[in-house]
KOLSEMAR-215286 format. One line per 2 residues: their letters; for each residue x, y, z of C-alpha. Coordinates in steps of 0.25 Angstrom, whole numbers, always signed. Layout:
<guzas>
A> X:Y:Z | ... $
</guzas>
This chain:
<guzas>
XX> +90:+75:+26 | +105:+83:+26 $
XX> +104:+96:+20 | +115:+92:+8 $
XX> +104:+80:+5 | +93:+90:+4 $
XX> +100:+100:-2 | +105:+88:-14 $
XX> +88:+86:-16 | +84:+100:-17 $
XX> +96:+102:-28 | +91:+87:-34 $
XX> +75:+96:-34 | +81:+107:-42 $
XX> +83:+97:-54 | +70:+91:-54 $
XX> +65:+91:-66 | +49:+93:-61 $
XX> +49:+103:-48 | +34:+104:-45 $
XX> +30:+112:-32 | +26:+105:-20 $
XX> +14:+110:-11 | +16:+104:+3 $
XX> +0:+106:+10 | +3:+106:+25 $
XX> -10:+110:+34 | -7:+117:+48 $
XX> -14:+116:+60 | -8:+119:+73 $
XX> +3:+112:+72 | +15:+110:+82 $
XX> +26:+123:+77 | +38:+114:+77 $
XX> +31:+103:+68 | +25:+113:+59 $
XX> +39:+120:+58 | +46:+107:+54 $
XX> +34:+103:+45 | +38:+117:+37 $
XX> +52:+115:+36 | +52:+100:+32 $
XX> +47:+107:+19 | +55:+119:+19 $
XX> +68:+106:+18 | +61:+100:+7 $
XX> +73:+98:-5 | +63:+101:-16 $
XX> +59:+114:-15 | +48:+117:-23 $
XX> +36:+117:-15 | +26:+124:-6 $
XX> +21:+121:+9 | +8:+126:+10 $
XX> +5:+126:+27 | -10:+129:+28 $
XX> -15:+133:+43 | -26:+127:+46 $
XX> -32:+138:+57 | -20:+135:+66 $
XX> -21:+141:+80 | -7:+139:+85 $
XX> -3:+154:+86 | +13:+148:+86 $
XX> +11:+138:+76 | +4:+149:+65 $
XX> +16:+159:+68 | +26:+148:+64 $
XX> +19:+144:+52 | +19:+158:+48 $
XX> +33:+159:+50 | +34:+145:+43 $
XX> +27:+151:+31 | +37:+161:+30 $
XX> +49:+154:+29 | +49:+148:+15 $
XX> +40:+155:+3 | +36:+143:-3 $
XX> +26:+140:+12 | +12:+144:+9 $
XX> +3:+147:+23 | -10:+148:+23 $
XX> -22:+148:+32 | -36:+142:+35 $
XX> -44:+150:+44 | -52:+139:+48 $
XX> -48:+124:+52 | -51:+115:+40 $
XX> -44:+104:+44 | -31:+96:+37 $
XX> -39:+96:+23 | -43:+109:+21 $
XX> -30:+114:+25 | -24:+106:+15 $
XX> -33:+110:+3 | -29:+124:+7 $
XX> -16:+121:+5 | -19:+115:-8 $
XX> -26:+126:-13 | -13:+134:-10 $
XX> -4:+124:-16 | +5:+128:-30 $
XX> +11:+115:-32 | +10:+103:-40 $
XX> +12:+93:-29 | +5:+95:-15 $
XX> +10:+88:-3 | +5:+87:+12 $
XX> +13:+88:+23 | +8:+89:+37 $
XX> +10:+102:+46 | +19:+92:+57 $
XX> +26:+83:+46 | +40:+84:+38 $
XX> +43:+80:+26 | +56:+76:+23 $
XX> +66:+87:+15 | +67:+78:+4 $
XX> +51:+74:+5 | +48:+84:-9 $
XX> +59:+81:-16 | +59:+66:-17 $
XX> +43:+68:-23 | +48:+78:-32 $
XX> +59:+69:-37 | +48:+58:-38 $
XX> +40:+67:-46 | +52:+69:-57 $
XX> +50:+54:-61 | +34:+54:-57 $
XX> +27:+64:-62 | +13:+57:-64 $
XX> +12:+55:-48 | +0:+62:-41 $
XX> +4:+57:-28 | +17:+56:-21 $
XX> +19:+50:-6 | +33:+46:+2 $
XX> +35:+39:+13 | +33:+44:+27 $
XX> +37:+42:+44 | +33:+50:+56 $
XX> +38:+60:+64 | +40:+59:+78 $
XX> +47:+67:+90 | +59:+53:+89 $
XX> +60:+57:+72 | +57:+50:+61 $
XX> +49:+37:+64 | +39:+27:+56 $
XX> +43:+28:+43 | +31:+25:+33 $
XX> +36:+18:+19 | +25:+17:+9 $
XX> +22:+8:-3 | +22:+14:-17 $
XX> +5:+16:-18 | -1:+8:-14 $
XX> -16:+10:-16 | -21:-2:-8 $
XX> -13:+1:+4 | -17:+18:+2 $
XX> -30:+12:+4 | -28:+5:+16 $
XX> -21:+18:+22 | -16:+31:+18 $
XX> +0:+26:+17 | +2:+38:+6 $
XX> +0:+50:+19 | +14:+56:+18 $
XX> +22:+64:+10 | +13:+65:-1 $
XX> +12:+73:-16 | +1:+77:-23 $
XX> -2:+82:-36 | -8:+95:-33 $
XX> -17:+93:-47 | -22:+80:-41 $
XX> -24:+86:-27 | -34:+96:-33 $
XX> -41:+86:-41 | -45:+80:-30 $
XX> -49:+91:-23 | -39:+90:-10 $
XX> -41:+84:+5 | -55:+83:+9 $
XX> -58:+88:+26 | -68:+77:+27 $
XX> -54:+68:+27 | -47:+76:+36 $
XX> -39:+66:+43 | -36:+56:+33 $
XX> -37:+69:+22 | -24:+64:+13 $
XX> -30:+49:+13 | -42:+55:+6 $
XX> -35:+63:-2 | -25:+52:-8 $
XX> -37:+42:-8 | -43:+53:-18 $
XX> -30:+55:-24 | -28:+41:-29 $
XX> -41:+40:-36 | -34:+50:-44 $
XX> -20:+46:-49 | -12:+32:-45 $
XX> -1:+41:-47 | +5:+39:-34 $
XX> +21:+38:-30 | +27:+36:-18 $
XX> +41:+42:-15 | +47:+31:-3 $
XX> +54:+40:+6 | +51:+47:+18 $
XX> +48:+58:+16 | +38:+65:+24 $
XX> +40:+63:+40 | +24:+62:+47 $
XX> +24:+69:+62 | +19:+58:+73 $
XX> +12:+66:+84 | +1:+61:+94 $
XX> -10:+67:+86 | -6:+63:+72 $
XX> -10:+50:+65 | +6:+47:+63 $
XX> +6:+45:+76 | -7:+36:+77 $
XX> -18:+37:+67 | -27:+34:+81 $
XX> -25:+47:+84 | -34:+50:+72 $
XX> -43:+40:+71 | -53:+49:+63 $
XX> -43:+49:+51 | -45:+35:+50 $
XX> -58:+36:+48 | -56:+47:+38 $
XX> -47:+38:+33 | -59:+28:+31 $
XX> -69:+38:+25 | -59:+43:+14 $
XX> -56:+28:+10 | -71:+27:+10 $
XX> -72:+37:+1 | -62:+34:-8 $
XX> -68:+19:-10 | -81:+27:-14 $
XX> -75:+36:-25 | -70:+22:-30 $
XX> -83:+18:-29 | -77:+4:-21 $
XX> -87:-1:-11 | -77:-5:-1 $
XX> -77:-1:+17 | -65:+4:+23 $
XX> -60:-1:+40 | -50:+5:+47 $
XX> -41:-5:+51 | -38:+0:+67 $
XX> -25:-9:+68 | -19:-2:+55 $
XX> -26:+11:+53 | -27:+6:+39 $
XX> -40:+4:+30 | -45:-7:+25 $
XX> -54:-6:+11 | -65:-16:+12 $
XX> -69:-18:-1 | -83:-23:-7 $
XX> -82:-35:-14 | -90:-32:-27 $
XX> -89:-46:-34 | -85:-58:-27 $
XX> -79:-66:-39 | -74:-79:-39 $
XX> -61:-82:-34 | -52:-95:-38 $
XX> -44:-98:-27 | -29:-105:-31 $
XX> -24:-112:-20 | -10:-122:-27 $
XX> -8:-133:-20 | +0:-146:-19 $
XX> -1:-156:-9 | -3:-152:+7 $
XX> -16:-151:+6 | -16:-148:+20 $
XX> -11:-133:+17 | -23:-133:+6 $
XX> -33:-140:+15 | -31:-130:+26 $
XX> -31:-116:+14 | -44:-124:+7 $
XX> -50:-126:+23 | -50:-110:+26 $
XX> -54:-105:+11 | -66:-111:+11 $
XX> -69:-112:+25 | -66:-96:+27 $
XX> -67:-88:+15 | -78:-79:+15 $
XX> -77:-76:-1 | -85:-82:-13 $
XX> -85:-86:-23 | -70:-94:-23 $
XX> -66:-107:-28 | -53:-114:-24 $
XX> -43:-120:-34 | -32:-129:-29 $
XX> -21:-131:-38 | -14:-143:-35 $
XX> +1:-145:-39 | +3:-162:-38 $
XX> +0:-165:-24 | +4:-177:-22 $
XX> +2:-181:-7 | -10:-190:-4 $
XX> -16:-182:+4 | -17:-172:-7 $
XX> -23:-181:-19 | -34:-185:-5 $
XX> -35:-171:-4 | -38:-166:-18 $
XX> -46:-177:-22 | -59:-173:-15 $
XX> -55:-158:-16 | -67:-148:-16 $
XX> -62:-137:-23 | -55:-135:-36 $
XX> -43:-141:-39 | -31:-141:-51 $
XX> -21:-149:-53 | -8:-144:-57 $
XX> +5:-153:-60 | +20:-149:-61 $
XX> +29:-143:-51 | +23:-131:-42 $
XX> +22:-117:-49 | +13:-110:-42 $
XX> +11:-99:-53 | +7:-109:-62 $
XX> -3:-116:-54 | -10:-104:-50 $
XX> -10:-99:-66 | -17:-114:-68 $
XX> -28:-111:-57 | -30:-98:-62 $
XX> -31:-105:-75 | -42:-115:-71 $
XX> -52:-105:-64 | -59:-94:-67 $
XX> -62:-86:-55 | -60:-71:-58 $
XX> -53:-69:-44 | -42:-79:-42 $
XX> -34:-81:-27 | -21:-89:-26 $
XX> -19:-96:-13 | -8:-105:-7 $
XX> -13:-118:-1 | -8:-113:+12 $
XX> -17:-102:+15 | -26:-101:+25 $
XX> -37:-92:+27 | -40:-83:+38 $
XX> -53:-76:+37 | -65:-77:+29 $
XX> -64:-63:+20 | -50:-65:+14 $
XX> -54:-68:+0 | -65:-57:+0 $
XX> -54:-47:+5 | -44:-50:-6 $
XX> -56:-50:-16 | -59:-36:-13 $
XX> -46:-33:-18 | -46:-41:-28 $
XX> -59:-35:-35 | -53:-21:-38 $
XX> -47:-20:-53 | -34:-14:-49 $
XX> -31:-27:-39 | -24:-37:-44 $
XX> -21:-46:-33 | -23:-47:-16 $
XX> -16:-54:-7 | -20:-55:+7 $
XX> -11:-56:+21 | -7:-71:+22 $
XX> -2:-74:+37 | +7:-85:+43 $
XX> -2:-94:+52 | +6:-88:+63 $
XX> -1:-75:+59 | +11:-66:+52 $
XX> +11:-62:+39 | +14:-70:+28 $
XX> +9:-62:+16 | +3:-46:+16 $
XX> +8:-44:+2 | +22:-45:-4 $
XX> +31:-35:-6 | +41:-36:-19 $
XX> +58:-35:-20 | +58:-37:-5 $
XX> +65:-51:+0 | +70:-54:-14 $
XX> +56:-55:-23 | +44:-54:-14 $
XX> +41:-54:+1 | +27:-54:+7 $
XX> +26:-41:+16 | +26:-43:+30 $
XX> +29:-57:+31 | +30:-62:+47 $
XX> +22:-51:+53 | +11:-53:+62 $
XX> -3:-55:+54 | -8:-42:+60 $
XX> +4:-33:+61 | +1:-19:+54 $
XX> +15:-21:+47 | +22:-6:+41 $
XX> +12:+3:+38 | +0:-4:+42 $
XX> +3:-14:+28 | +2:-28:+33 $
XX> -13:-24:+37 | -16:-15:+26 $
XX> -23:-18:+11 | -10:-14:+1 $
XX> -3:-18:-12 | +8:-25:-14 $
XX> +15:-30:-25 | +13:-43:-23 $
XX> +6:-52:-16 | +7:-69:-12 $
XX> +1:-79:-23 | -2:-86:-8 $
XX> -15:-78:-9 | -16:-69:-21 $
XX> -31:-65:-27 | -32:-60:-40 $
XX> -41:-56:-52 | -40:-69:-63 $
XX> -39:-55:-71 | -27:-50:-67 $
XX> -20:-62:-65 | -22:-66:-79 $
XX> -17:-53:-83 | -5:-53:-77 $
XX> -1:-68:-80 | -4:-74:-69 $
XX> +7:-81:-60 | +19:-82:-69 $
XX> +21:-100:-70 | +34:-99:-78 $
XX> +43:-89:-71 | +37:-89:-57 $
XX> +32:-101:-54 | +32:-101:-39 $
XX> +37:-91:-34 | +35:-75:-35 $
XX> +23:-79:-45 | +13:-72:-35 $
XX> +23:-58:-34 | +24:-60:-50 $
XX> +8:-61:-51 | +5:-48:-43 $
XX> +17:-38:-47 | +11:-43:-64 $
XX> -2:-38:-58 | +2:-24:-52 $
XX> +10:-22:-65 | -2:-25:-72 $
XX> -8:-13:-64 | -16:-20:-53 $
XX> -13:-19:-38 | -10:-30:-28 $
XX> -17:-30:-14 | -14:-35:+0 $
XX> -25:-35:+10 | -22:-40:+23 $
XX> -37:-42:+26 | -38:-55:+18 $
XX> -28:-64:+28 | -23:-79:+26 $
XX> -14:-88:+33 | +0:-92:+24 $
XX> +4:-106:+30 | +16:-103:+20 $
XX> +25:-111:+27 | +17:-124:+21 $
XX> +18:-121:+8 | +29:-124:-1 $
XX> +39:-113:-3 | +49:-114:-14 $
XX> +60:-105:-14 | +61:-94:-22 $
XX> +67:-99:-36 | +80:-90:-42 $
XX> +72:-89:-55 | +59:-84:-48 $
XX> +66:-74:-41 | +73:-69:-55 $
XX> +59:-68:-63 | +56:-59:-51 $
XX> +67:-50:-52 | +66:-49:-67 $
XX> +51:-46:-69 | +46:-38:-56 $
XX> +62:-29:-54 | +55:-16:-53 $
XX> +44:-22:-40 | +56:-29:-35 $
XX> +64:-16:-34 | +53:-8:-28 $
XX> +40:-15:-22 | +32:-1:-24 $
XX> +22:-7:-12 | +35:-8:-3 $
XX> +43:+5:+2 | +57:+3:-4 $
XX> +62:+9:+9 | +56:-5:+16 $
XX> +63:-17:+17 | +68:-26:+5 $
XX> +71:-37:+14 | +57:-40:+21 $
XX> +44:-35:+16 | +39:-30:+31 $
XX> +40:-17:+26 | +51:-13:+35 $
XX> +63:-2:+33 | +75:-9:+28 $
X> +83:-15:+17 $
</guzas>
């Protein structure tokens, strides 16, 4: 940033109404003198000016280094040094730090990272119109000898995907009141310490913001897991062991991989109650697209107990009436023009099933387990729908959750890329929330879906029902889920496809303006155009 820029902030601070102090915990330990010095004075830039840098020496032996960060120390009153005689390790020294900090806000910056001069200000500024947060994270990149590279733009929270990896990591605020509570970082973590301690942070407050600017500039080197978490494979594991923990403190029987292709976790959770599920499948006519959806769902799905309800909307074909009239599983029949809400409202109408899946009749399945991994999902209270990743039969992505207010209404989030791609920040492979995701495959709680309405036959009656259906559930409170575990073929191209109706489009805008402004599990700085998660307009 210019100086006249930083200078307008730090004039901007002076007017703010609530001006608490900042302690910044960094813990020191040998570190390179040049990347320690421009650590220090990334603070000493910062536009709002009211805070403290606590640097903690954690038994350094560098004889050069200690003498600069004595002479660090006395450049600026508001730098607090202190000393471990003995090597604790990154937790200790940080709990040291706490013990020294004044402040009403703690934040964490490493001994070799920057932040950026306007990195306080802006969650300051956010705290003028927030002041319930507990929490507070920005956006991030890395820091290489070329400059600024790999930029990291995060989703509003997003407890799903925090579960699946620490995304929060850096800049990030803390109530200093919450940070006692729960008693600070813990050495048995060390290596994966903050992950542990935000996991037991958000067992305490869902009070947490996200400010979507880069703020905080994360030093690649050839030992640091910026570069390559491989380098530290140990804090994978720790990784592991924390999320262990946390499912224990919340007393959910579930087992936690490491997925080695993403460095992401996936949360296995115990079905406790396999309930029946009515399967919905609408249909008219090509009963070769239903024949082929019927085939794989009995032949390969490993759940029970199911049932499967065809709709059937006048099919008139011969082979159709042949079909259906030695049909083995349950079968409507509805007339009138196609409305796929209200065909779907008339199944649900007509069943009973607690758990209720809504499928297209031109999916496929691909392994046995799909149903049971969405059911996991589907069990806790605060879910109220999951979506799995549907694929194109020639394996890219048709479907890994939609992403709202981008390509007009609604666009399905990495649409076209290969099956097994990691997409940006490891989200095409990772269990997250979205907004929304397709009624192709959507499983719900006959609960929550009577709740909300259902799907909304009168003003969306084809189109955007299923986007409508999830955004009345997460504003109802409930969360929506994508797991890419649970995997399908789309044969989309074979299914009708009616365009997108003027009148459709218009409800949308009117009732949903606020999502459609601003997606809060879509970065704002991303693309509006295309839902790949990529930079631009």
């Amino acid at each position: 940033m210019k100086s006249d820029e930083i200078a307008a902030l730090r004039t901007e601070s002076h007017g703010f109404v609530y001006q608490p102090c900042i302690s910044i915990i960094t813990p020191v330990f040998n570190t390179p003198v040049a990347w320690l010095t421009e650590c220090v004075e990334s603070v000493l830039a910062q536009a709002y000016e009211k805070w403290e840098l606590i640097l903690i020496d954690d038994d350094s032996t560098d004889p050069e280094m200690l003498k600069v960060l004595r002479e660090l120390g006395a450049r600026d009153s508001r730098i607090v040094l202190a000393k471990d005689e003995k090597r604790g390790g990154i937790s200790a020294a940080s709990n040291r730090g706490l013990a020294l900090a004044g402040g009403e806000w703690v934040g964490f910056l490493d001994h070799d990272d920057l932040l950026e001069p306007d990195a306080l200000f802006h969650n300051v500024k956010w705290l003028q119109d927030h002041r319930d947060a507990d929490l507070i994270y920005s956006d991030e990149d890395k820091l290489t000898e070329q400059g600024f590279d790999s930029p990291i733009f995060k989703p509003d929270w997003s407890p799903d995907y925090f579960l699946s990896c620490n995304y929060i990591c850096h800049f990030t605020l803390v109530r200093c009141e919450l940070m006692q509570k729960i008693g600070g970082f813990r050495s048995e973590f060390d290596g994966a310490q903050d992950y542990d301690l935000f996991l037991r942070i958000i067992e305490q407050t869902n009070r947490i913001d996200h400010v979507p600017r880069v703020l905080y500039h994360w030093r690649r080197s050839l030992t640091s897991t910026a570069d390559n978490i491989r380098r530290k494979p140990g804090s994978l594991e720790t990784g592991r062991l924390a999320l262990e923990a946390y499912l224990e403190r919340q007393q959910e029987s579930g087992h936690v991989t490491v997925d080695w292709r993403t460095h992401a976790y996936w949360i296995k959770r115990q079905l406790t109650e396999a309930r029946k599920i009515s399967i919905i499948i609408p249909a008219r006519d090509r009963v070769d697209l239903l024949a082929r959806c019927l085939e794989s769902l009995t032949s390969k799905t490993s759940y029970a107990p199911y049932e499967i309800v065809v709709v059937d909307n006048d099919s008139q074909s011969e082979e159709a009436r042949a079909y259906f009239s030695h049909f083995k599983h349950r079968l409507l029949r509805y007339s009138g023009p196609f409305n796929f809400s209200a065909m779907n409202n008339f199944a649900v109408e007509q069943t009973d099933s607690p758990w209720l899946l809504f499928l297209n009749n031109d999916t496929e399945v691909i392994e046995g387990d799909w149903l049971t991994i969405m059911a996991e999902h589907v069990q806790r209270p605060e879910v109220g729908a999951v979506g799995p990743r549907l694929l194109y039969p020639d394996d890219t992505v048709q479907h890994a959750g939609i992403v709202v207010g981008v390509g007009g209404i609604a666009e399905h989030a990495f649409r076209g890329l290969p099956a097994e791609a990691p997409g940006v920040c490891r989200q095409l492979q990772t269990t997250r929330n979205y907004s929304a995701v397709t009624g192709a495959c959507l499983l719900t709680r006959r609960d929550v879906f009577d709740e909300v309405g259902g799907f909304d036959e009168e003003r969306l009656p084809v189109t955007f029902s299923d986007v409508d259906l999830c955004l009345k559930m997460r504003r109802a409170g409930y969360r929506v889920v994508y797991t890419p575990f649970a995997k399908l073929y789309h044969h989309e191209s074979g299914t009708r496809r009616p365009a997108v109706e003027p009148l459709e489009t218009e409800v949308m805008r009117e009732r949903w303006p606020d999502v459609l402004e601003h997606d809060p599990y879509y970065n704002p700085n991303l693309s509006r155009e295309r839902a790949d998660f990529s930079l631009g307009k």
